[in-house]
C-alpha positions in Angstrom: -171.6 32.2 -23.6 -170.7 34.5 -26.4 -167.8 34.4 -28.1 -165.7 37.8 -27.7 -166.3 36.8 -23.6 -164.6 33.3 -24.6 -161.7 35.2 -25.6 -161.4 37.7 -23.2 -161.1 34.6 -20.4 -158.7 32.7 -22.1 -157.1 36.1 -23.2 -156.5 37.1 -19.6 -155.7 33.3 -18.6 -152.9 33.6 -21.4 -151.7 36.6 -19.5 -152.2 35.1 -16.1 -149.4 32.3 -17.3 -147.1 34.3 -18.2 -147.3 34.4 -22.0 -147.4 38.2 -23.1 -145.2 40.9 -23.8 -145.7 42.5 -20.2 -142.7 44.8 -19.5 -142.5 44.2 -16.1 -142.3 40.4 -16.6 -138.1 39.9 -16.3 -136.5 37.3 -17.6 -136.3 35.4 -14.2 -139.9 35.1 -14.3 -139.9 34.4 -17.9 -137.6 31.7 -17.6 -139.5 29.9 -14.4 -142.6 29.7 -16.5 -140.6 28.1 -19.2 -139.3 25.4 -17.2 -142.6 24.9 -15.2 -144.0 24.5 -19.0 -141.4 22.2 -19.5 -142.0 20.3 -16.9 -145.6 20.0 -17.4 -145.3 19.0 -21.0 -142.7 16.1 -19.9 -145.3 14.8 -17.1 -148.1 15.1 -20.0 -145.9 13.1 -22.5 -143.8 10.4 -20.4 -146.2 9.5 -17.4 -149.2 8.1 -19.7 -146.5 5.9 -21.1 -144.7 4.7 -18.2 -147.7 4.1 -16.7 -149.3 2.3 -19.4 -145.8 -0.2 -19.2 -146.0 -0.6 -15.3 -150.1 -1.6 -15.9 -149.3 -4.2 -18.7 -146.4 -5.5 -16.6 -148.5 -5.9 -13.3 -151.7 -7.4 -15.1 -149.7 -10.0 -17.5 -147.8 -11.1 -14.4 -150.7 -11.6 -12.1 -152.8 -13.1 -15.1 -150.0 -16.0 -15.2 -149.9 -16.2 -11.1 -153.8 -16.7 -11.4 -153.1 -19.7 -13.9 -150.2 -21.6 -12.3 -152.1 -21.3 -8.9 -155.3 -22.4 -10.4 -153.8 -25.6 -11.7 -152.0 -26.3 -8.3 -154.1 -25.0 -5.5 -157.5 -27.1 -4.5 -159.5 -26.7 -1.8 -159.6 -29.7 0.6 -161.4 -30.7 3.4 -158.8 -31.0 6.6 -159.6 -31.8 9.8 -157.4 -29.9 13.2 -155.3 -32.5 14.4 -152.4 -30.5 16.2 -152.6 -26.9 17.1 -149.2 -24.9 18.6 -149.1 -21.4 20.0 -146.7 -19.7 18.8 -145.8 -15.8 19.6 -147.2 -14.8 16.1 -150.1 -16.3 16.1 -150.8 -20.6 16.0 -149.3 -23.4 14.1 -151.9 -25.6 13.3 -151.7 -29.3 11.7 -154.0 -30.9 9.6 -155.4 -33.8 7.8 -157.0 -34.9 4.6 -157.6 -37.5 2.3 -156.1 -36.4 -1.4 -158.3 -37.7 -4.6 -156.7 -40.1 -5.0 -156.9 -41.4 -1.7 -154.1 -41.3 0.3 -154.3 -39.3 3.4 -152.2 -36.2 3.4 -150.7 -33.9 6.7 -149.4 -30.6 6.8 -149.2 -27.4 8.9 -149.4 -23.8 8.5 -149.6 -20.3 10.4 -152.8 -18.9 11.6 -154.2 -15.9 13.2 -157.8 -17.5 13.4 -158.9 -18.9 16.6 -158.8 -22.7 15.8 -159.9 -26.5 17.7 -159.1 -29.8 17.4 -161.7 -31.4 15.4 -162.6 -28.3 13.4 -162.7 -28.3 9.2 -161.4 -24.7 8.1 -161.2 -24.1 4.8 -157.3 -24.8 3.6 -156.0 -25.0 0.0 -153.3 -28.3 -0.9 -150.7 -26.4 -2.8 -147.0 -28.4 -3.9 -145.0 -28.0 -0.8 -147.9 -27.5 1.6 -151.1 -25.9 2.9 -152.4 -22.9 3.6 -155.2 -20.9 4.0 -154.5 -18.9 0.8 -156.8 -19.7 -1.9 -156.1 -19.3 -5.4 -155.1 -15.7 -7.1 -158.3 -13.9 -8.4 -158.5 -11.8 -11.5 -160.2 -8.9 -9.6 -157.3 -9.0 -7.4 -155.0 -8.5 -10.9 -157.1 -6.0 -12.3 -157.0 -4.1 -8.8 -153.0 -4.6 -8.1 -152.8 -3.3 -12.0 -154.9 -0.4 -11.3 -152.7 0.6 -8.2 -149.5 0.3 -9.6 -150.8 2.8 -12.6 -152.2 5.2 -10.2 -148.8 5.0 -7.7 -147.0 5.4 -11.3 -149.0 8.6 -12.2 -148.5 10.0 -8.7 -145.0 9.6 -8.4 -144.2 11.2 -11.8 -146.3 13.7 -10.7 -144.3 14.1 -7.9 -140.9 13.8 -9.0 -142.5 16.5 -11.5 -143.3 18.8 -8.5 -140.2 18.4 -6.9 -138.4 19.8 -9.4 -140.4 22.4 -10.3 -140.5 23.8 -6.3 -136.5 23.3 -6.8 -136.0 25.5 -9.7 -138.7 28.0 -8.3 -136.6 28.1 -4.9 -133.6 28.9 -7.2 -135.7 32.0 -9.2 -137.0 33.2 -5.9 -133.7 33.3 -4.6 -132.2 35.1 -7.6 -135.2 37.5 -7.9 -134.9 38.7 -3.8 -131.2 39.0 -4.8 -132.1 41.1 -7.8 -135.0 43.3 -5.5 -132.3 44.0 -3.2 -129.5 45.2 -5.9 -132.1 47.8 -7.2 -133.0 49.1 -4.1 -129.8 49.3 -3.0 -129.5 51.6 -6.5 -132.5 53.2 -5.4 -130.8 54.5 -2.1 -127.6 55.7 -3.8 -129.5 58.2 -5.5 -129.8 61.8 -5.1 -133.2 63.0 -4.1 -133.9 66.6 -3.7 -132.0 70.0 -4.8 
């Protein structure tokens, strides 16, 4: 692309947005295209910020979960001894023999379909059993990744918000103003 057609786009995109010397802009207009600048340059300089805080937060938080569960979860091999329906789903009870060898019991809440006699994979955890294995780092890097993206969306939201609230306010004071000058335009005097 040449360059005087370079200019003449962004020439007429400066236009487009507001930024020339047109007489028929007014100063209703003038001043929404501030604040909608305004706007966009806060969202440009607090959001990578903010974001960047809420990512950090998330990933060194589930990077310490991943290391106190690693160290207290192991996998076991249990064996159904007691299953109870329950509305939710079934309590089921099992059994296992701990490394050091005493034999352990404990229960937990299941949706799976489950027997007497069947080994399902359960984690031994202080306080308890489940079926819950230990936190994974994908999981951290994926729970970090969402809250970043919810933070950038929401910024950008709250952004847009206020941006459709102070263009409701110019519409309404432009209309106003349309209506003033052609009620002026019907007081005149037209003819001889």
């Amino acid at each position: 692309m040449k360059l005087p057609k370079i200019r003449a786009r962004l020439n007429r995109r400066r236009r487009s947005w507001g930024f020339d010397r047109n007489d028929l802009r007014r100063a209703v207009d003038r001043a929404q295209m501030f604040y909608g600048l305004l706007l966009f340059v806060i969202f440009l300089a607090v959001t990578p910020l903010a974001s960047a805080h809420v990512v950090q937060s998330v990933y060194h938080s589930g990077v310490r979960t991943e290391r106190s569960e690693a160290t207290t979860r192991h996998r076991v091999d249990a064996t159904v001894v007691k299953i109870k329906r329950l509305h939710t789903g079934r309590e089921v009870t099992v059994t296992w023999t701990d490394s050091d060898g005493t034999v352990q019991n404990g229960h937990y809440t299941t949706w799976r379909g489950a027997s007497l006699g069947d080994h399902p994979k359960v984690w031994a955890r202080p306080g308890g059993v489940g079926e819950d294995p230990p936190r994974t780092h994908v999981r951290t890097i994926g729970d970090a990744a969402a809250s970043g993206a919810t933070t950038v969306m929401a910024s950008g939201l709250a952004s847009a918000g206020i941006y459709l609230l102070l263009r409701r306010r110019y519409d309404k004071r432009r209309y106003r103003m349309w209506d003033e000058a052609w009620a002026g335009f019907d007081r005149r005097r037209i003819g001889p």
